[in-house]
Backbone as JSON, one array per atom type, in Angstrom:
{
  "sequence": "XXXXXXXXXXXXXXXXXXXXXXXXXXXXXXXXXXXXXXXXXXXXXXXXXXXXXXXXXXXXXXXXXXXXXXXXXXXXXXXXXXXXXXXXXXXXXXXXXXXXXXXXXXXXXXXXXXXXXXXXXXXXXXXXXXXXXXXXXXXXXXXXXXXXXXXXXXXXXXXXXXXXXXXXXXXXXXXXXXXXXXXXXX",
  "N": [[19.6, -16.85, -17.86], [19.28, -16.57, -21.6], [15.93, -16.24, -23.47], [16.44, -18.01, -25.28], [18.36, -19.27, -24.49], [20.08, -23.0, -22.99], [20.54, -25.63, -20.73], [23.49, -27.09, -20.2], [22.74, -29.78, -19.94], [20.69, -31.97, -18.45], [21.42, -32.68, -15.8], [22.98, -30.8, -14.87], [22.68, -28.82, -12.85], [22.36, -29.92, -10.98], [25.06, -31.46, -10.13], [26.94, -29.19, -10.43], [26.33, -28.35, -7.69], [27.7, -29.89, -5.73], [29.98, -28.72, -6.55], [30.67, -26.35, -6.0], [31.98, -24.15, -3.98], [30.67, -23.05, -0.78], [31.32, -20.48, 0.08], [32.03, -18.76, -1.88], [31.33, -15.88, -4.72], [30.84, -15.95, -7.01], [29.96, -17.86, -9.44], [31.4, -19.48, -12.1], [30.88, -21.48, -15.29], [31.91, -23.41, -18.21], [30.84, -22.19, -21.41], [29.09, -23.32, -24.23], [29.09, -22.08, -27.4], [26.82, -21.18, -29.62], [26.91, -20.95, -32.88], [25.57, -19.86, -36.36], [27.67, -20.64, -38.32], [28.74, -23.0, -36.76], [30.07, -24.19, -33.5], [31.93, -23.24, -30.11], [33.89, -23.13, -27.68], [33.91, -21.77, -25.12], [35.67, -20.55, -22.02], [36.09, -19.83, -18.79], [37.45, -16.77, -17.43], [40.36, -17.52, -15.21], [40.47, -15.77, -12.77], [39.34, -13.17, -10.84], [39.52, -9.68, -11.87], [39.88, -6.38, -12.35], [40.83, -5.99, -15.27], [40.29, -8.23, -16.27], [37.76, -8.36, -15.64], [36.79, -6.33, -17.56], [37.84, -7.05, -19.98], [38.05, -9.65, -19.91], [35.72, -10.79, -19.28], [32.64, -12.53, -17.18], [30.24, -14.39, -17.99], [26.64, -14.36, -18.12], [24.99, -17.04, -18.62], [26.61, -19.19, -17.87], [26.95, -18.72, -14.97], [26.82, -18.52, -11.62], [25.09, -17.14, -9.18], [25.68, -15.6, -6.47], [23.15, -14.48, -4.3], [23.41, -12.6, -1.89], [24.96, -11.04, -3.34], [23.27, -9.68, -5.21], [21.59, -8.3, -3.23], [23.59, -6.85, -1.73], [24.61, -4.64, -4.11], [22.74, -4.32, -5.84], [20.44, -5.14, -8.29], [20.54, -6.12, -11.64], [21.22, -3.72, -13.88], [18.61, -2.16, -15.68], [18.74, -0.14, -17.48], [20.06, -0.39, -19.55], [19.91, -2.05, -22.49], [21.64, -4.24, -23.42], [24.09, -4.44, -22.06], [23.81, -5.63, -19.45], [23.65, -7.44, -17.19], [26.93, -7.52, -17.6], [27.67, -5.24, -16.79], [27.2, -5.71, -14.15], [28.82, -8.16, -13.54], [31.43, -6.8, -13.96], [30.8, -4.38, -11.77], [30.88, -5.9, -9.62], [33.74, -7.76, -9.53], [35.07, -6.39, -10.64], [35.45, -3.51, -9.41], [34.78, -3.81, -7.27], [35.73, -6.51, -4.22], [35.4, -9.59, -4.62], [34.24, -13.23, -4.2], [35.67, -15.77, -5.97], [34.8, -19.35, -8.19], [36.32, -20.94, -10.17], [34.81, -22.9, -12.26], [35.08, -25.85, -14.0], [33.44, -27.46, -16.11], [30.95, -27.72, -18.67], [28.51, -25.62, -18.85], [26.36, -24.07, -19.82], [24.35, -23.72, -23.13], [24.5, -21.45, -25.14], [23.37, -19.3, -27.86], [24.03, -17.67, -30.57], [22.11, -15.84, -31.44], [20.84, -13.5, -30.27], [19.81, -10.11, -29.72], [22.42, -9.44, -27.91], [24.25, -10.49, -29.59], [24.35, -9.68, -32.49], [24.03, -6.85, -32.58], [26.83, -5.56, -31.79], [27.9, -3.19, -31.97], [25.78, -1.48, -30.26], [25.95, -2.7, -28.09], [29.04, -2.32, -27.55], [28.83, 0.78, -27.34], [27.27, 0.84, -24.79], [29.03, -0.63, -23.22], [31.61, 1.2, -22.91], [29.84, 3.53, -22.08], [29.55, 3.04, -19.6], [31.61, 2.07, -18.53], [33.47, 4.88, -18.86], [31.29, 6.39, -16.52], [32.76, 4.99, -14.41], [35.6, 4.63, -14.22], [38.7, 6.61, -13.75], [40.18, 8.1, -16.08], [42.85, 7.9, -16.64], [42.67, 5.56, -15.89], [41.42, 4.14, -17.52], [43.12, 4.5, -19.77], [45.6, 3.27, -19.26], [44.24, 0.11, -19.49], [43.52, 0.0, -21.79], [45.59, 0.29, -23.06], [47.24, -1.99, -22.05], [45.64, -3.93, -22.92], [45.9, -3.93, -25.59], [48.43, -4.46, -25.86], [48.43, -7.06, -25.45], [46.89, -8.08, -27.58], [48.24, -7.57, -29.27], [50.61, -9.28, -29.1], [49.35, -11.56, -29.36], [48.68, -11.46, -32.06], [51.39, -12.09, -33.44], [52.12, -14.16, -32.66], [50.17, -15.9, -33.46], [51.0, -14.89, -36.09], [53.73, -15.95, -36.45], [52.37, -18.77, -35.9], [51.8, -19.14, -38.43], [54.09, -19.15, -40.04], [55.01, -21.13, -39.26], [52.65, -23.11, -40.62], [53.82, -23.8, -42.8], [55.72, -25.04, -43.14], [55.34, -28.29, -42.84], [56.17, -30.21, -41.0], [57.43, -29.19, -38.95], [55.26, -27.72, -37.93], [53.68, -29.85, -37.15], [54.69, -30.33, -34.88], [55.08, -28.0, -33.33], [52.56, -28.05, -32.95], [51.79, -30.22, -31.35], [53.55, -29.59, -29.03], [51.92, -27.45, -28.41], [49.64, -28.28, -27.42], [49.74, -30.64, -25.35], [50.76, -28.44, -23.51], [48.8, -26.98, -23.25], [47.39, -28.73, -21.41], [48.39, -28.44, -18.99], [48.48, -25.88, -18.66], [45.46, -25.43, -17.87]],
  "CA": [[19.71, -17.32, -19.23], [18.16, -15.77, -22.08], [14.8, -17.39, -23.76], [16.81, -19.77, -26.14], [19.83, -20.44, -24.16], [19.67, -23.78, -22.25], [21.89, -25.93, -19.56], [24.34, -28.24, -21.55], [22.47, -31.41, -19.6], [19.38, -32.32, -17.25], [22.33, -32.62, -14.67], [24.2, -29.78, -14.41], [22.56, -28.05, -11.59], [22.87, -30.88, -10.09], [26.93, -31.65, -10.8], [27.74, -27.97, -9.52], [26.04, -27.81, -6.44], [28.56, -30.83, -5.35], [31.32, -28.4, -6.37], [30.46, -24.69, -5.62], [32.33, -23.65, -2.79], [29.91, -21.97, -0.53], [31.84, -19.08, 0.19], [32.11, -18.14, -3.16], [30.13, -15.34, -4.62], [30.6, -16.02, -8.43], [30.8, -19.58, -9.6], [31.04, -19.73, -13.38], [31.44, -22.53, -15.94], [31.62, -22.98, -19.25], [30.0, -21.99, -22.09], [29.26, -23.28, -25.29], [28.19, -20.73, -28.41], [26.32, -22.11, -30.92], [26.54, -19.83, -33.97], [25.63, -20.15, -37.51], [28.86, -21.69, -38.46], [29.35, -24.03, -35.88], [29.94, -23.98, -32.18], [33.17, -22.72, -29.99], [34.01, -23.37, -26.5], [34.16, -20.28, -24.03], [36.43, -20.83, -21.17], [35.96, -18.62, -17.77], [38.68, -16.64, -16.93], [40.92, -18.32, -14.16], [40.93, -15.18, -12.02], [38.91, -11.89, -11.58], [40.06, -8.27, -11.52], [39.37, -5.2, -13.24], [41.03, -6.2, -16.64], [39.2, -8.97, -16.5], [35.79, -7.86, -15.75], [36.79, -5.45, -19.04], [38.13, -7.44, -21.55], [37.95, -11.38, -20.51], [34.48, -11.05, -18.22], [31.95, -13.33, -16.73], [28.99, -14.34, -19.22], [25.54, -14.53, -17.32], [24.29, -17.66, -18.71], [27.26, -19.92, -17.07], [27.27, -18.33, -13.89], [26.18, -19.01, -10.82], [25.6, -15.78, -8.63], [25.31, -15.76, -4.35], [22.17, -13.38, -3.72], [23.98, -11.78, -1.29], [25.83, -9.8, -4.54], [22.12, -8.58, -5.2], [21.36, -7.37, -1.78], [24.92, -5.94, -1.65], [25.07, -4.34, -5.01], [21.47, -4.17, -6.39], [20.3, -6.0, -9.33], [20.86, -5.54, -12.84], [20.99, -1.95, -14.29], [17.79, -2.27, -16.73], [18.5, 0.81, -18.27], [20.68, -0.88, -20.99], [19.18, -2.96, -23.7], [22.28, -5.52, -23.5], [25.49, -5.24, -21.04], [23.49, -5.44, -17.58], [24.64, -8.35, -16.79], [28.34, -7.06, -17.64], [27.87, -4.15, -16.05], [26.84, -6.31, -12.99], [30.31, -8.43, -13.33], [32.19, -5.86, -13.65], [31.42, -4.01, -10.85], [30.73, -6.82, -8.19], [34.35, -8.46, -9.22], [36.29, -5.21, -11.11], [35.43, -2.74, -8.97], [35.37, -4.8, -5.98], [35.97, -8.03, -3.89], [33.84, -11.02, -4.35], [35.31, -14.21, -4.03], [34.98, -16.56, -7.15], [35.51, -19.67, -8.31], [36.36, -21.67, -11.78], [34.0, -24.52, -12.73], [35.88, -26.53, -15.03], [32.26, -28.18, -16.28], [29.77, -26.97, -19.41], [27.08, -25.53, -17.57], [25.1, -23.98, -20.61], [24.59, -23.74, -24.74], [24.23, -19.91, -25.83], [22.87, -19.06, -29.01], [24.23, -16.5, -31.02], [21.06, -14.92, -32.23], [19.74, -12.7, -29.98], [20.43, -8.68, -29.39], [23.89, -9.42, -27.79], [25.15, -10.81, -30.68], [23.83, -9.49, -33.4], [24.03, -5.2, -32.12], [27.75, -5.3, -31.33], [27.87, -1.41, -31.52], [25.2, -1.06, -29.42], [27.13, -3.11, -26.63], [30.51, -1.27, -27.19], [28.68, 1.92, -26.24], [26.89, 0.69, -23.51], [30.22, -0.73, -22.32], [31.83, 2.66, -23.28], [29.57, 4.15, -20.7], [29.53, 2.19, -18.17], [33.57, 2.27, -18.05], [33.46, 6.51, -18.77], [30.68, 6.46, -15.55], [33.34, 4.2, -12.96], [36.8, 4.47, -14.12], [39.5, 7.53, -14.59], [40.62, 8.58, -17.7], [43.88, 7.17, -17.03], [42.57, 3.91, -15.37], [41.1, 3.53, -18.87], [43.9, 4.26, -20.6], [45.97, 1.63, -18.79], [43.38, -0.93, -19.58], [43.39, -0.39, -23.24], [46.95, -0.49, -23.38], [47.54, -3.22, -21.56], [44.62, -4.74, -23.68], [46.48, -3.51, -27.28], [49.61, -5.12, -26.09], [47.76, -8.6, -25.42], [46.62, -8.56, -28.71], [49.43, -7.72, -30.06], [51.2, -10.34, -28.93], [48.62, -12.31, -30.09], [48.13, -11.45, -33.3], [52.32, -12.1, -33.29], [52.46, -15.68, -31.85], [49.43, -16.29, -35.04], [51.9, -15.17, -37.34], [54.59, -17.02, -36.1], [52.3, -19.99, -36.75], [51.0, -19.43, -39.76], [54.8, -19.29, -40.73], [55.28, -23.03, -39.32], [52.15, -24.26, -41.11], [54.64, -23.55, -44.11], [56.9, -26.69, -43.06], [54.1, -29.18, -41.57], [56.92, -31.46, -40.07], [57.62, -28.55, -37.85], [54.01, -27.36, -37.36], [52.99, -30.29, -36.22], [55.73, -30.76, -33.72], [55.02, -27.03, -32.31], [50.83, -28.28, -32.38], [51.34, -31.57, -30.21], [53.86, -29.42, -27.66], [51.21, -26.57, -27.05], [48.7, -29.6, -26.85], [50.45, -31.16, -23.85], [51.59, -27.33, -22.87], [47.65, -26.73, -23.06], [47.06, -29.35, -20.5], [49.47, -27.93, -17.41], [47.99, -24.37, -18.46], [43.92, -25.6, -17.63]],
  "C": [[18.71, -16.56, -20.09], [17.21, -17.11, -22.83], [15.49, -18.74, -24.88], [18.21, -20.31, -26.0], [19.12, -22.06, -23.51], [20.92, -24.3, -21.69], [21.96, -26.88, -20.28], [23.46, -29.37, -21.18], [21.91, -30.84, -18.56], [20.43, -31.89, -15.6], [23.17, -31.66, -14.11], [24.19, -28.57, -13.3], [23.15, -28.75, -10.35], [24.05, -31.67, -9.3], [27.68, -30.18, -9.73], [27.32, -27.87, -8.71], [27.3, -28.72, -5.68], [29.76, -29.86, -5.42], [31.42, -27.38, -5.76], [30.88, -24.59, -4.28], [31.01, -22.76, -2.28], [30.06, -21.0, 0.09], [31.88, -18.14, -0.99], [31.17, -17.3, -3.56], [29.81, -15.08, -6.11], [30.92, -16.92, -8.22], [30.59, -19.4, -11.13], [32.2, -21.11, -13.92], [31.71, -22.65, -17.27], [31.01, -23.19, -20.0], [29.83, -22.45, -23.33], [28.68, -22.5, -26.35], [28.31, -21.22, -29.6], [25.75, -21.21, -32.05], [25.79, -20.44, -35.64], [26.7, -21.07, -38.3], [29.71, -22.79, -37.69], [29.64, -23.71, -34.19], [31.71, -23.77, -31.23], [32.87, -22.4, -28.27], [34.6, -22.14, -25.78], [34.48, -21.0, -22.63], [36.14, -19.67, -20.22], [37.24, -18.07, -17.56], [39.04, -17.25, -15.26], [40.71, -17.47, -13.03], [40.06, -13.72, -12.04], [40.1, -10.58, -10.81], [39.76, -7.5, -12.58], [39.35, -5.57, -14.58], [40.45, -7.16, -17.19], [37.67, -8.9, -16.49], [35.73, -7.23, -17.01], [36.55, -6.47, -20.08], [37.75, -9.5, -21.44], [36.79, -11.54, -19.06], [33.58, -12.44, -18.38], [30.78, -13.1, -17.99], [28.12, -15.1, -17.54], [24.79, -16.04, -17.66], [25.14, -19.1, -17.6], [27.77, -19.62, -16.2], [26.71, -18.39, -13.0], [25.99, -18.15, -9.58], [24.71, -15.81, -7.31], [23.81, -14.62, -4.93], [22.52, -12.54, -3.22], [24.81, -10.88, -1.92], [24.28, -9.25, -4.43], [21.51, -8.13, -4.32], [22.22, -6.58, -1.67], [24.85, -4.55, -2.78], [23.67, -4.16, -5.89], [21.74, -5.44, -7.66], [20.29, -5.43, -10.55], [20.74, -4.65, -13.19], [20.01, -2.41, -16.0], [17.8, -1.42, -17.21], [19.62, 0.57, -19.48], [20.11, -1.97, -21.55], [20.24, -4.4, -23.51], [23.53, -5.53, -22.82], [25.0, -4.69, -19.47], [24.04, -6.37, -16.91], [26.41, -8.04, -17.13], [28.4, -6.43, -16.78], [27.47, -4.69, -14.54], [28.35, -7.27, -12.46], [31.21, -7.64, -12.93], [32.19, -4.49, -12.51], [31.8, -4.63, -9.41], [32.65, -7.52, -8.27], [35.74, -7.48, -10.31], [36.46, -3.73, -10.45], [35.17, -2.67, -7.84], [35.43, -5.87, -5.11], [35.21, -8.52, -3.94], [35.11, -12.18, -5.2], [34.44, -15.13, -5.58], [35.52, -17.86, -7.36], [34.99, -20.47, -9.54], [35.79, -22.74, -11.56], [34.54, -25.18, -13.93], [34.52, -27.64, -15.66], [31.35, -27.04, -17.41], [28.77, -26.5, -18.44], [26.17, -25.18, -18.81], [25.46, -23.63, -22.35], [24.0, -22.09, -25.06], [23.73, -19.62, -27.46], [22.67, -17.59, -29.35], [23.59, -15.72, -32.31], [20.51, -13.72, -31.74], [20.39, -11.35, -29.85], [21.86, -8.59, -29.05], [24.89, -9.55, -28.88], [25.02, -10.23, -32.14], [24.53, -7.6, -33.29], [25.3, -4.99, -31.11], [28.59, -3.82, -31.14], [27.56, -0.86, -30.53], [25.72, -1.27, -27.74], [28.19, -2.1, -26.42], [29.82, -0.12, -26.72], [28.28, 1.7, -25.26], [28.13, 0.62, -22.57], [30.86, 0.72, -22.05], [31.22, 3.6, -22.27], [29.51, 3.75, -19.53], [30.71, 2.5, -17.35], [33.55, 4.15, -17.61], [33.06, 6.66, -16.99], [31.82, 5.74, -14.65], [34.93, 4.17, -12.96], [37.1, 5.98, -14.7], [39.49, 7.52, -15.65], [42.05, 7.28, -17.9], [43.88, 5.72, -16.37], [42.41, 3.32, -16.85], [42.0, 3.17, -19.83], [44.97, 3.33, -20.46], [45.56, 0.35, -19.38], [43.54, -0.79, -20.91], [45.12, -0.3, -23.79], [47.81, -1.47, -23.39], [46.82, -4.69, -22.77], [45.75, -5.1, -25.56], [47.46, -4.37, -27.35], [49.34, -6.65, -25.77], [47.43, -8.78, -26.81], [47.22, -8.39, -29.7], [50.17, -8.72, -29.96], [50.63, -11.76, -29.53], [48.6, -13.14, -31.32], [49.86, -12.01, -33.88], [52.53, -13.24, -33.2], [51.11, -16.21, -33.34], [50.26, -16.07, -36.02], [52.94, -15.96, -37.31], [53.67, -18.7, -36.27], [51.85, -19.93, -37.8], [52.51, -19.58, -40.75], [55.14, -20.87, -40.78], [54.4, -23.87, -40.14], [52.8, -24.54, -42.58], [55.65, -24.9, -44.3], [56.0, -27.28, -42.19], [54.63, -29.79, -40.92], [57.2, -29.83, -38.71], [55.84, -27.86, -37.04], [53.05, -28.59, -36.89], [53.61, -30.73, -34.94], [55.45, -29.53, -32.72], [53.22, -27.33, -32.01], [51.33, -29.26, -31.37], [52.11, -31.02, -28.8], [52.84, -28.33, -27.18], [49.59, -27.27, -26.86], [49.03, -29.98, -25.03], [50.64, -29.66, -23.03], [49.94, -26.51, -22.32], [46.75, -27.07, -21.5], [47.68, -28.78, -18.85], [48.89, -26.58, -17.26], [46.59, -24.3, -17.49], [43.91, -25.52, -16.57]]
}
């Protein structure tokens, strides 16, 4: 954690040790990020692999990491100012096996003040090299295509509602089914 994150509750070391598989060699949970304008619930991804270590990776403060990754795999690469911990996800669970598993439980409160958040340039290059240094050309280019067409779709399924909030009897009929449709997804 960094100096002004903290764990959502007194209990929550306590809560996941009960769940943490102990085979597992990532356990993450989630996160809450407490910005200037209010606060916004970070979800782990369900599943790792490359594209995930990229684009929908592990955050270091709600994670829970074997030792046996830092004997395996060394410990953080301190020669970046702010994606060591990324660059530690991503290669222990995008570049290769380690077993993980989803904590469906807050584990900690983030606070989006410090270097990470603030020097979002400085990240993208770090990331930027990190990726250059471990992946092809055309692994990359995969990954950001794949990526483009996720957020295309995205940005696609937002316009499509922003056309329903236009008739509210229908926009709230398509909110309460991906409510319920929310629940079967989790």
């Amino acid at each position: 954690m960094n100096s002004g994150d903290i764990l959502f509750d007194a209990f929550v070391v306590e809560n996941c040790v009960e769940q943490i598989d102990e085979n597992c060699d990532l356990c993450s949970g989630i996160l809450i990020l407490k910005g200037k304008t209010g606060s916004v619930t970070l979800y782990p991804p369900k599943e790792l692999g490359l594209y995930q270590s990229v684009y929908k990776h592990l955050t270091h403060p709600n994670t829970f990491i074997k030792k046996t990754l830092f004997d395996k795999f060394g410990m953080y690469n301190e020669g970046h100012k702010i994606v060591s911990d990324w660059e530690f996800f991503f290669v222990v669970s995008g570049l290769n096996k380690c077993k993980y598993q989803l904590l469906n439980v807050p584990i900690a409160i983030f606070y989006e003040d410090g270097i990470s958040s603030v020097n979002k340039e400085l990240q993208e290059r770090e990331k930027s090299i990190v990726l250059k240094n471990n992946l092809s050309d055309i692994v990359l280019k995969e990954l950001e295509e794949r990526h483009y067409l996720e957020n295309l779709l995205t940005q696609s399924w937002v316009k499509n509602m922003n056309r329903l909030k236009k008739n509210m009897f229908l926009f709230k009929i398509a909110n309460r089914f991906l409510k319920v449709l929310n629940k079967f997804v989790r």
